[in-house]
C-alpha distance (Angstrom), angle and dihedral (degrees) to the residues before:
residue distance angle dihedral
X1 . . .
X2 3.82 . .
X3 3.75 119.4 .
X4 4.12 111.4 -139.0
X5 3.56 100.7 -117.3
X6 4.14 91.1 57.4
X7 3.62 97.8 40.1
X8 3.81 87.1 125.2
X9 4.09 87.4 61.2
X10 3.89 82.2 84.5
X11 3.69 88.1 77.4
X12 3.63 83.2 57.8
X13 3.83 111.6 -122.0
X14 4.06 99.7 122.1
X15 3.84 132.2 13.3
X16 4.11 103.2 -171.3
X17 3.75 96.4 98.2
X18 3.96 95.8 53.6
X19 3.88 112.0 123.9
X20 3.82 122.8 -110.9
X21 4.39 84.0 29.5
X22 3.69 118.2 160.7
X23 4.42 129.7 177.3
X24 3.52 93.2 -87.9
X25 3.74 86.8 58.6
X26 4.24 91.3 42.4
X27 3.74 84.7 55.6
X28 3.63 101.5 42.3
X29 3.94 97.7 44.5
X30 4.29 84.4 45.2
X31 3.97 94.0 40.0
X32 4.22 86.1 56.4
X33 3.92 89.8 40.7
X34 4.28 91.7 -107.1
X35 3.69 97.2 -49.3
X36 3.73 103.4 107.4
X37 3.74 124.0 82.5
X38 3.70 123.3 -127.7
X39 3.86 114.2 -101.8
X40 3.73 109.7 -85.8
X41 3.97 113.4 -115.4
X42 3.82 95.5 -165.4
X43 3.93 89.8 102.0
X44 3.93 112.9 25.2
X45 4.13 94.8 137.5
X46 3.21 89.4 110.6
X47 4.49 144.3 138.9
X48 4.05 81.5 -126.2
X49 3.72 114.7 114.8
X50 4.11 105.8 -123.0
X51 4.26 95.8 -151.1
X52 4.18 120.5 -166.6
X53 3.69 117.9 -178.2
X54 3.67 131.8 171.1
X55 3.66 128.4 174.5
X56 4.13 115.8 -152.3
X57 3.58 156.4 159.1
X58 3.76 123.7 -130.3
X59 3.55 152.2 141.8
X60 3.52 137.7 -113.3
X61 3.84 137.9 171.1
X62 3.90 92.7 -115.0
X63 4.11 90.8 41.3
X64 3.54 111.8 33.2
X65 3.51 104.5 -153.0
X66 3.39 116.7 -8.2
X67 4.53 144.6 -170.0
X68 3.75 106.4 -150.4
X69 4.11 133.4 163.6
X70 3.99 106.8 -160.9
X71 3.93 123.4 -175.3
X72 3.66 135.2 176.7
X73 4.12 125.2 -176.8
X74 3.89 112.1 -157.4
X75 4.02 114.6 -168.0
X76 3.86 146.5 145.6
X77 3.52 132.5 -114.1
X78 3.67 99.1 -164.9
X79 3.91 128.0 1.6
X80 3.44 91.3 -110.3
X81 3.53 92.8 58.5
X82 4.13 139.3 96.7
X83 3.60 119.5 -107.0
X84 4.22 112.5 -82.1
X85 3.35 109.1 -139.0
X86 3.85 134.1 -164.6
X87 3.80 139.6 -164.9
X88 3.60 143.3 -172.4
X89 3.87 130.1 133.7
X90 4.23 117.1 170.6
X91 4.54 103.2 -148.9
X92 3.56 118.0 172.5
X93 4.03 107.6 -171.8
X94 4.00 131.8 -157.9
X95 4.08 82.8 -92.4
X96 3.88 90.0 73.2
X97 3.89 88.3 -110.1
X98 3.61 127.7 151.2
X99 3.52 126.0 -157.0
X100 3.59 125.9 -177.2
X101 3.86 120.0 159.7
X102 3.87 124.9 174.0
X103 4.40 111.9 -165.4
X104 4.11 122.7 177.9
X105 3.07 122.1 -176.7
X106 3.77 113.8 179.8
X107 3.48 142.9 179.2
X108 3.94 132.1 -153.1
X109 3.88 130.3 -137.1
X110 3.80 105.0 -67.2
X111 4.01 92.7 8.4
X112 4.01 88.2 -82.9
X113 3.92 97.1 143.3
X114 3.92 128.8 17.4
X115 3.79 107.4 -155.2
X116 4.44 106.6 -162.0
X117 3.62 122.2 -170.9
X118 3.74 135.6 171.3
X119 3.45 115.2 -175.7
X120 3.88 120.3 174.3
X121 3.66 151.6 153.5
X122 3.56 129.0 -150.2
X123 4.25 139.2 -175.8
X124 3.98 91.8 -176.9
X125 3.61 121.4 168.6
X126 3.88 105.2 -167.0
X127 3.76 150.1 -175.4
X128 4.22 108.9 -111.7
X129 3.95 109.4 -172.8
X130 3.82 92.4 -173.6
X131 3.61 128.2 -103.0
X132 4.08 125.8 -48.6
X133 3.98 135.1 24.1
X134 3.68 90.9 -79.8
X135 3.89 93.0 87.3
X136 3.31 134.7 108.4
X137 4.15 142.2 -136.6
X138 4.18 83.8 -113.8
X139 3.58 91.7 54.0
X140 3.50 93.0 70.1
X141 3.89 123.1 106.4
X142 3.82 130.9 155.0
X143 3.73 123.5 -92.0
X144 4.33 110.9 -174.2
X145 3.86 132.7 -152.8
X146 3.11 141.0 130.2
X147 4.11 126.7 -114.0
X148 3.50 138.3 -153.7
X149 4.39 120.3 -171.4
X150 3.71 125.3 -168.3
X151 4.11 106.1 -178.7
X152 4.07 121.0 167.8
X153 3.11 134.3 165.2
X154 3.72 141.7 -178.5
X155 3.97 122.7 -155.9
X156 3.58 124.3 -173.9
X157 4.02 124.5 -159.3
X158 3.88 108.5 -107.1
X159 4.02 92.9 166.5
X160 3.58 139.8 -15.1
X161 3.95 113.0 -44.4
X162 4.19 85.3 -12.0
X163 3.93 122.4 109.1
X164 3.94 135.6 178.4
X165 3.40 121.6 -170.7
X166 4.12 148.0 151.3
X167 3.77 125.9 -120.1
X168 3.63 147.3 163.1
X169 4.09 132.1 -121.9
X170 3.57 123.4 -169.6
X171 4.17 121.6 -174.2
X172 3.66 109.9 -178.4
X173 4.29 114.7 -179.4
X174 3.69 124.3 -178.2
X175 3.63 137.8 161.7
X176 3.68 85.3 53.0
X177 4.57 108.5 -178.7
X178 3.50 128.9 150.5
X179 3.79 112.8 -136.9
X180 3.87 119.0 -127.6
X181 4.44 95.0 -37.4
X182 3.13 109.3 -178.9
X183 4.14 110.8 -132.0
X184 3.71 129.5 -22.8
X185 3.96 103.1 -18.8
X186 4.38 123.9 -147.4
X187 3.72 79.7 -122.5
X188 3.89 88.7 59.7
X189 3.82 93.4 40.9
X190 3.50 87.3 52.2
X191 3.43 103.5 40.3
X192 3.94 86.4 55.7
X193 3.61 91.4 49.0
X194 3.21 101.2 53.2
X195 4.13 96.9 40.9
X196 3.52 109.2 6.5
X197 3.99 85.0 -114.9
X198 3.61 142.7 68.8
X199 3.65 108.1 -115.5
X200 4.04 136.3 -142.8
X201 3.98 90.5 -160.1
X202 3.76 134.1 43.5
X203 4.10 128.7 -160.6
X204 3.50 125.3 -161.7
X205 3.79 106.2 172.4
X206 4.07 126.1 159.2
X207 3.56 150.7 121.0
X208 3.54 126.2 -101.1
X209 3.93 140.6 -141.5
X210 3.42 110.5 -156.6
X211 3.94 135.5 -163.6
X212 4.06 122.1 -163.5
X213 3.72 130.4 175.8
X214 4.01 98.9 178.0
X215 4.28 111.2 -177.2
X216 4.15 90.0 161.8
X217 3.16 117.6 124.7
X218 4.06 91.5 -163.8
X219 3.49 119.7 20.4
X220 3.45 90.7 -159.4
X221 3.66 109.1 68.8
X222 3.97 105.5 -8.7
X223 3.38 118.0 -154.2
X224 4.16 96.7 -177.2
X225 3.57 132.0 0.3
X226 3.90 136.9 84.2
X227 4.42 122.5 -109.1
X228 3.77 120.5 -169.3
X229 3.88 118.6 171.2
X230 3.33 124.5 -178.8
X231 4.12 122.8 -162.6
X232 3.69 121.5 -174.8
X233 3.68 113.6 -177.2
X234 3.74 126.9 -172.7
X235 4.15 107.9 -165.6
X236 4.20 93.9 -164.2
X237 3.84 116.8 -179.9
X238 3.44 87.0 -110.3
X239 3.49 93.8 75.6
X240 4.13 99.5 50.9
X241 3.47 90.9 -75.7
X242 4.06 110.5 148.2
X243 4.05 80.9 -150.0
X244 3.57 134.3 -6.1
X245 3.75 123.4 -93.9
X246 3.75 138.4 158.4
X247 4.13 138.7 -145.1
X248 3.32 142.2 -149.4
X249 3.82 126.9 -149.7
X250 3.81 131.9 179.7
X251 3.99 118.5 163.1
X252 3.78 111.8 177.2
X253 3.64 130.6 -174.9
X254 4.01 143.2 178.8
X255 3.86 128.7 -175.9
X256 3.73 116.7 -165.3
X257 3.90 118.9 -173.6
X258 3.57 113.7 -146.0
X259 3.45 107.1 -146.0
X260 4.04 131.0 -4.0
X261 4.35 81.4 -122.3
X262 3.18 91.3 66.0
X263 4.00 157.8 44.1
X264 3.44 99.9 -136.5
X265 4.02 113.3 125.5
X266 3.70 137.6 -164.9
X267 3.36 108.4 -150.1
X268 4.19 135.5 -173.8
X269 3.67 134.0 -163.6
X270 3.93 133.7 -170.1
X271 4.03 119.3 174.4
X272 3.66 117.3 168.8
X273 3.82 129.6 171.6
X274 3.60 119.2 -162.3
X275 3.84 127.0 -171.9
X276 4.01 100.2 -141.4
X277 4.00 85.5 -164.7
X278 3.67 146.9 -44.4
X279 3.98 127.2 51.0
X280 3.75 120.1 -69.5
X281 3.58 117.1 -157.1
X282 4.12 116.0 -83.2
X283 3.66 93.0 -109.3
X284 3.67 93.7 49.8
X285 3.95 96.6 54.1
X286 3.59 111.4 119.1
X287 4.15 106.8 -95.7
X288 3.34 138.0 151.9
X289 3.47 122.7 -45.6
X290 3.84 82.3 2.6
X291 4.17 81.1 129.3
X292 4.43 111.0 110.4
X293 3.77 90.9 -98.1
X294 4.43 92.5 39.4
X295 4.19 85.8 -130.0
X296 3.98 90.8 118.8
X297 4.27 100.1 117.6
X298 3.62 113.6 18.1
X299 3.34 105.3 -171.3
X300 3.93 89.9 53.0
X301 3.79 138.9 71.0
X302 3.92 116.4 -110.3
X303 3.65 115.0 -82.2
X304 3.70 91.9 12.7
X305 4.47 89.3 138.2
X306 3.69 121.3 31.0
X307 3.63 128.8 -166.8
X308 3.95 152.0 160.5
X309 4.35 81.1 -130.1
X310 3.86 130.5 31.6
X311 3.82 131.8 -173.0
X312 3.83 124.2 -174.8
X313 3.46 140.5 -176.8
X314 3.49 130.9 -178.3
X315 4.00 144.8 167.0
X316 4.08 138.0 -170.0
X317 3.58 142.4 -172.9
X318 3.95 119.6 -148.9
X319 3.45 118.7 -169.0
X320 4.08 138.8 159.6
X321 3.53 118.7 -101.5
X322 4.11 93.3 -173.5
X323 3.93 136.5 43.4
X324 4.22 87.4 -120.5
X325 3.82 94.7 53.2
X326 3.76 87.1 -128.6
X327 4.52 87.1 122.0
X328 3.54 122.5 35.7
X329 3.45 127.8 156.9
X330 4.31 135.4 -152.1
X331 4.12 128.5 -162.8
X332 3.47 105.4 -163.4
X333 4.31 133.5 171.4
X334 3.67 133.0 -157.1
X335 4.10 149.9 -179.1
X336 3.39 134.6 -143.5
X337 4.12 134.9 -175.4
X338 3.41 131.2 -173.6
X339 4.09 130.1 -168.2
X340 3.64 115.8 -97.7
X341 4.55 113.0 -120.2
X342 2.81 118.8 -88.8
X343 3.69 104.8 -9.5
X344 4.02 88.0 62.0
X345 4.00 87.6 -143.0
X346 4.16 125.9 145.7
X347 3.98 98.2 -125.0
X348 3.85 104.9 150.6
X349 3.75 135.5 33.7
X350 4.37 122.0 -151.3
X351 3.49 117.8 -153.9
X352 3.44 131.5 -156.3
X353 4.45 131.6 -164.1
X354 3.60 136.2 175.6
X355 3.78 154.2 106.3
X356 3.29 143.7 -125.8
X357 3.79 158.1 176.0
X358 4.28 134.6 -71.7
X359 3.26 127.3 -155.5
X360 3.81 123.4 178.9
X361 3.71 113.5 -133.1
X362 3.92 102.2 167.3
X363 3.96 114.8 15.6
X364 4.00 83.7 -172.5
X365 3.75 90.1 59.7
X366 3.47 100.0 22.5
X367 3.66 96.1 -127.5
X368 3.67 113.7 158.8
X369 3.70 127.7 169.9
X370 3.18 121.2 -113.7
X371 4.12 129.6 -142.3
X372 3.35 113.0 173.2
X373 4.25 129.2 170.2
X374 3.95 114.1 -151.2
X375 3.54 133.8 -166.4
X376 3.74 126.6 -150.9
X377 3.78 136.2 -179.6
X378 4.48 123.0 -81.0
X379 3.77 86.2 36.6
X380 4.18 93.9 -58.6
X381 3.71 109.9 158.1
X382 4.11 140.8 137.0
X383 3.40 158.8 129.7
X384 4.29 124.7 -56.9
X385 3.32 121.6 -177.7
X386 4.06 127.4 -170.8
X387 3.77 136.2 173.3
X388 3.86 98.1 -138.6
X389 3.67 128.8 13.0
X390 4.41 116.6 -40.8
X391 4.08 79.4 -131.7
């Protein structure tokens, strides 16, 4: 469909103000001096693998500045199936950090089975501010290790758009050092706690019982539709465990489109993580950005709160900022609280504002990336950058 202000484009001169445009469109139509159509979206359901890429540089508040080249593949295998989707992206930053995550997501003939994996490896020197809301920027100092995850799951269909399924997570840390803390450290205090040591290695090791009611169309960038997964995850000693502990995990979403006219989306985001009982290992307490995709509290550098409990709430507004859908834009807001150590308590609450930029990189996929500036509280504020949607 033709967008009013380029209704002479059907005589074939220019292609940049079609509707539904995205980059690879941009560059075709300029590549082929204007004379090439954009790709038609009226029949995407297809086996074909639907590719974005971008290579970047950036900076974050975790990162610094940082060179990364992030992909994701989005496909079908049957037309009566949800969209497959696949991540991975390798950064390394001016901290000496590695990332280098690996997500599925896929979907069977007539959405009988979902089959979820996160695969990763990390060498992540980080800021740790302790444990609690109480802490401050200054509190910060860097603890180093390196991290290894190995999450899959298997879902199968129990009724329309619902799923129930087993899994199992492994977390493995080693090289474990705190950089330069000054005085006895919460991770010390808990570390000692919890095993009478301080350790250079860290197991989490369980299986999980999962829940999923999935009504999204695209799991990509949603525009309607409701997600709720549930994750409980008993670590037992039999499993590696140096003592047994159990988790919690509920991440709900709902995305409301406005109007049928337009893009714009209301969209809502819950993600709580519970300890049921026992101690989990310091660098598997729930924290911020501790969420699969680490976009939990824009607004505030990874790991900035810490705690045996977290609640989070968070809401954004997506909206087009051009007739051709190729710029849109979102303002969004959210809250975080974290348990209190050792009285396990919710004291304080963090909030977090912003907005930030769309650009559409696949219209078949509906990939867009995403640049978003947050705000936090004590001065906390930066840049966050996604390829796709943060929720």
């Amino acid at each position: 469909m033709l967008s009013s202000i380029d209704a002479t484009a059907q005589k074939g001169e220019k292609y940049y103000f079609y509707d539904n445009n995205d980059l690879i469109d941009i560059a075709t139509s300029w590549l082929h001096g204007g004379k090439t159509k954009p790709r038609d979206t009226s029949a995407t359901k297809s086996s074909k693998l639907r590719i974005s890429g971008v290579p970047a540089a950036g900076y974050t508040l975790q990162t610094g500045f940082a060179a990364l080249v992030s992909a994701n593949a989005a496909f079908y295998t049957s037309p009566d199936a949800k969209t497959s989707s696949a991540l991975t992206s390798f950064t390394y930053t001016a901290r000496n950090q590695i990332i280098f995550p690996f997500q599925t997501s896929i979907w069977t003939k007539g959405n009988k089975y979902n089959i979820v994996g996160d695969w990763r490896y990390l060498y992540f020197p980080s800021y740790t501010y302790g444990l609690g809301g109480y802490s401050t920027l200054s509190d910060g100092y860097l603890i180093n290790y390196s991290a290894a995850r190995i999450h899959q799951t298997l879902l199968r269909k129990v009724r329309e758009n619902m799923y129930a399924g087993v899994g199992y997570n492994l977390d493995y840390f080693w090289n474990i050092k705190e950089l330069n803390p000054s005085g006895q450290t919460d991770f010390q205090k808990y570390e000692q706690a919890s095993n009478g040591v301080i350790g250079k290695t860290e197991v989490a090791s369980g299986i999980t019982l999962n829940f999923l009611y999935d009504s999204r169309e695209n799991s990509i960038n949603a525009e309607s539709g409701e997600f709720i997964n549930v994750i409980y995850r008993p670590n037992l000693v039999a499993f590696g465990n140096s003592a047994t502990w159990r988790s919690l995990v509920f991440d709900v979403r709902k995305y409301i489109k406005i109007s049928k006219s337009s893009d714009n989306v209301l969209a809502f985001w819950s993600y709580d993580w519970l300890t049921v009982n026992g101690k989990p290992p310091y660098l598997m307490l729930p924290n911020t950005g501790s969420d699969p995709y680490s976009n939990t509290g824009r607004g505030y550098i990874q790991g900035r709160y810490r705690g045996n409990n977290m609640i989070y709430l968070e809401g954004e507004y997506r909206f087009s900022l051009t007739p051709n859908g190729l710029i849109g834009g979102v303002v969004f807001a959210n809250a975080e609280s974290f348990t209190e150590y050792p009285n396990n308590k919710f004291e304080t609450v963090a909030p977090g504002w912003g907005m930030g930029l769309r650009v559409k990189l696949n219209k078949l996929s509906r990939t867009n990336l995403a640049i978003d500036y947050g705000f936090g509280l004590g001065g906390s504020q930066g840049l966050f950058v996604n390829l796709g949607e943060v929720f």
